[in-house]
N, C-alpha and C positions, 0 to 999 in steps of 0.2 A: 707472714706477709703473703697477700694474694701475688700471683705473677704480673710483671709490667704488661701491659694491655696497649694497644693502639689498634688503630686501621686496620684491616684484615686479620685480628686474631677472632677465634673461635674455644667455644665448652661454656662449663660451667660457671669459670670464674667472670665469663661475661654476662652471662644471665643473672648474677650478683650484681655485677655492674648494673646491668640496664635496671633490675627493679631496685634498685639503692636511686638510682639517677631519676626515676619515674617519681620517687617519693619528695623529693627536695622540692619545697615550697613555693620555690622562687623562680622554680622555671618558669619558662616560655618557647618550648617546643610540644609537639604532639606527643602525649605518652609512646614510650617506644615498645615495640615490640621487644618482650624478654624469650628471644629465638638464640641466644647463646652464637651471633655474626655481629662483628664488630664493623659495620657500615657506615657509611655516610653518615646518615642519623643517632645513630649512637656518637661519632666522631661532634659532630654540631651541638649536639650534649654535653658531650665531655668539656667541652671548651667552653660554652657556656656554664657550667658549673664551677669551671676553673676561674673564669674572671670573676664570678659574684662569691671567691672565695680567696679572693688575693692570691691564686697560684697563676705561675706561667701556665700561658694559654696554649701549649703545647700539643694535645692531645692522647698525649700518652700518659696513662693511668699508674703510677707508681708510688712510691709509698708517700708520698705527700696528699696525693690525691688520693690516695684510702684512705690514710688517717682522716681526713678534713669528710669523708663519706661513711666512716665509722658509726653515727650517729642514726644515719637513715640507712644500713647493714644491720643493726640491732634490731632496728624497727622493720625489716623485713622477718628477718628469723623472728620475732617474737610473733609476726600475722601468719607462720606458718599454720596451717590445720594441722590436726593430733592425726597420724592417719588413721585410716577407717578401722581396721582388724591388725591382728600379730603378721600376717605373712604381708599386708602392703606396710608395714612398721618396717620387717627385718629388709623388705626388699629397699628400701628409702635408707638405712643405716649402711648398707651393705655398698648402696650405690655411693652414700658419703664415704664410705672409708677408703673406696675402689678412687675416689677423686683427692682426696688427699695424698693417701699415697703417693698419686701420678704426681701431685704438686710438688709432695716435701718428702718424699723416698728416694731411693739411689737405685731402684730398678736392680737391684743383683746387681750392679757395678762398683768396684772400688770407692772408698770415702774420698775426697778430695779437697781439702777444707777452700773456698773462695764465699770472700766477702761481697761478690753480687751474686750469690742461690739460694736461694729459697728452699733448699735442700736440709733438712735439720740432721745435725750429729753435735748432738745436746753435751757431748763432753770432751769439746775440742774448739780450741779458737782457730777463726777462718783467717785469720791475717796474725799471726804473731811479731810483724812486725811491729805492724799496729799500736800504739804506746796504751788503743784504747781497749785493746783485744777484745773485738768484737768474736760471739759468739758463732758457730757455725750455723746459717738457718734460726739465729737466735729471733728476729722478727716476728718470722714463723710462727716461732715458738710463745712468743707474746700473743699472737695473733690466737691461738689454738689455749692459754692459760686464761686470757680473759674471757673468751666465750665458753669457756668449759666452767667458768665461776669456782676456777683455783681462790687458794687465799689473797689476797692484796699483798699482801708481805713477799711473796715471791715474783711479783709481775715486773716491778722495775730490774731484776738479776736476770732476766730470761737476754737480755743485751748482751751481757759482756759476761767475759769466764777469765778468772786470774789462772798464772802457772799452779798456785796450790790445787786449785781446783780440777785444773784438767787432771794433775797426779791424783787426785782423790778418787774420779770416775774412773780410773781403770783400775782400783781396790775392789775387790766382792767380799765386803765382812762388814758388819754390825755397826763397829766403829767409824769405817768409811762412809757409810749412810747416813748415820746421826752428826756426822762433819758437814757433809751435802746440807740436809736439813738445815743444819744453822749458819751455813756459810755461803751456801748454793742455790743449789734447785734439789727438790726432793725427786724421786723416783715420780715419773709422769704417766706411765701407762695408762692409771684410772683417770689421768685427764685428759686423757687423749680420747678414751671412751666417752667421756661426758662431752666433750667437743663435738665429736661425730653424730653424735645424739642428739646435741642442740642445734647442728646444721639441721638434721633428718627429720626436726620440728616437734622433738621430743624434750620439753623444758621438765627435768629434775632438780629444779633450785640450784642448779649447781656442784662442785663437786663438794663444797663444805655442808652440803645436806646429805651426803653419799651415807652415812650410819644410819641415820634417820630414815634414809627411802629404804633400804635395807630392812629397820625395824619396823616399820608401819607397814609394809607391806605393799607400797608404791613400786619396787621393786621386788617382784615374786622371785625366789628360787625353786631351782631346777635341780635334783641331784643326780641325775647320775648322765654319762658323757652321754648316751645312747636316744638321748632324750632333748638336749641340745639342738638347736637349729638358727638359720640364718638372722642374724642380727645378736645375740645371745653375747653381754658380756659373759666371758672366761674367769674365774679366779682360781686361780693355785694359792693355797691355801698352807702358807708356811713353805715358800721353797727355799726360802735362804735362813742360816742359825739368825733367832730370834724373832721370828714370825714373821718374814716380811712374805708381801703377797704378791704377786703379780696378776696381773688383768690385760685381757685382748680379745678382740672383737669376731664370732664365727661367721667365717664366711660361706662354708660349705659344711655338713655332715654330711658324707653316703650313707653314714649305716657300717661302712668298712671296717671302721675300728681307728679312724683314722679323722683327725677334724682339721680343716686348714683356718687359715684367719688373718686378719691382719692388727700386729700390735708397735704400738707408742712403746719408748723407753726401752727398746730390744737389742738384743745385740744383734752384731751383724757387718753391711747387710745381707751377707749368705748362709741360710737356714741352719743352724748347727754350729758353726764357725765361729769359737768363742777363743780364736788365738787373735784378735784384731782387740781387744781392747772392750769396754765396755759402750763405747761410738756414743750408743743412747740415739735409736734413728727408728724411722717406720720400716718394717720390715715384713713383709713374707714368710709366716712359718707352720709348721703344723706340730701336732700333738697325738700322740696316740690313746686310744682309751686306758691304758694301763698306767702311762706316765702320768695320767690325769688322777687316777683312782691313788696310785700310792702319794699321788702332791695334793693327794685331799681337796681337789677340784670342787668347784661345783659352777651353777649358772645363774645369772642373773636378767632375767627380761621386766619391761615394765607392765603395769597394768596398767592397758588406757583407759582401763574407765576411771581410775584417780587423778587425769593427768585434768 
């Protein structure tokens, strides 16, 4: 889920707003400027969009009014340009992940399950009152499954989390996985790269094309950490029994020996800190080259000239 939106908010998720709001056919204001300031003009907008969509004319931008702008959101991201070269690619991946994060991470702060955040911790419900047990940040997480072009079979579960399921996300074994899988949500990390990617105007079909970009070479790899750089999915390569793999997005190399990054599906959210549970949250972490080389790491950037 984007963040509620009115009057004087400001970033990215406005400039989403304005050019989703600039596309809708029907208007009858001046194109707005997409300057990420939620003003007057954008407000005149907003509420015009709202009446010629059967929502209250309110002004404030909330998940009715995404959903009903979901259509012309597509159609921005898909007019993104490919960017020019790899370093303005990693800087545009880098800058999406630094804004999601801010959206649906926890900032190094304690998990705190509430049913109005936008906050994801993908394996816990935010109201267990709730009879409906809405998911923690589950919107979110809808929101980031279908632009990442996960499978269809998992986009209606990204809502709601039964009691079996929260028990199952804080299992780390084989068997817990393939429960998830058929019951749940599967491990998201590699969708969350595919999300970020498709904000940064980087369309790889999706993530049910991820083997394929892999094997045609749409997706170049990278082997060794030292060689990694900004924008570079991460794969660890078999860290849990039975090959599963983890994937996360570099945000920094020095050269140190040392890679920071930020990944989908982590535990957390303090770097290390695997006595909290499996959460399943965007997180802050790093990697050293050595952890990398014995998890049989390698890298994954794209080639724009196939895009």
């Amino acid at each position: 889920m984007m963040p509620m939106l009115s009057l004087g908010s400001f970033g990215d998720a406005v400039k989403t707003l304005q050019g989703a709001l600039n596309l809708w056919p029907q208007h009858m204001y001046q194109p707005l400027a997409v300057d990420g300031a939620f003003g007057n003009k954008t407000d005149t907008a907003v509420r015009q969009f709202q009446s010629g969509n059967a929502l209250s004319q309110d002004g404030y931008v909330g998940p009715q009014t995404w959903a009903a702008l979901k259509p012309f959101i597509d159609a921005l991201l898909a007019s993104l340009p490919v960017p020019a070269n790899d370093l303005a690619a990693g800087e545009q991946i880098a800058t999406v992940a630094e804004t999601a994060y801010g959206m649906f991470g926890w900032s190094g702060g304690s998990v705190k399950p509430n049913p109005f955040s936008a906050q994801i911790a993908a394996a816990i419900c935010a109201a267990p009152s709730d009879p409906t047990r809405p998911r923690q940040g589950g919107v979110s997480l809808l929101q980031i499954f279908q632009l990442a072009g996960a499978p269809g079979n998992y986009i209606p579960r990204c809502l709601t989390i039964t009691e079996a399921a929260v028990a199952k996300w804080q299992e780390v074994s084989a068997e817990a996985t393939a429960w998830r899988n058929n019951n749940d949500l599967p491990a998201w990390c590699g969708i969350f790269c595919y999300y970020v990617y498709r904000c940064a105007g980087i369309n790889l079909g999706g993530w049910i094309s991820h083997k394929n970009n892999v094997s045609s070479g749409k997706l170049r790899k990278i082997l060794s950490p030292a060689d990694a750089f900004r924008g570079c999915i991460g794969v660890e390569d078999g860290v849990r029994s039975g090959g599963r793999n983890h994937h996360f997005l570099v945000m920094n190399n020095n050269k140190d020996g040392v890679i920071s990054s930020i990944d989908g599906n982590s535990f957390g959210p303090v770097n290390g800190d695997f006595s909290t549970g499996l959460k399943s949250v965007i997180a802050r972490k790093t990697y050293t080259y050595s952890t990398l080389k014995s998890n049989s790491a390698y890298f994954l950037f794209p080639d724009l000239s196939k895009l």
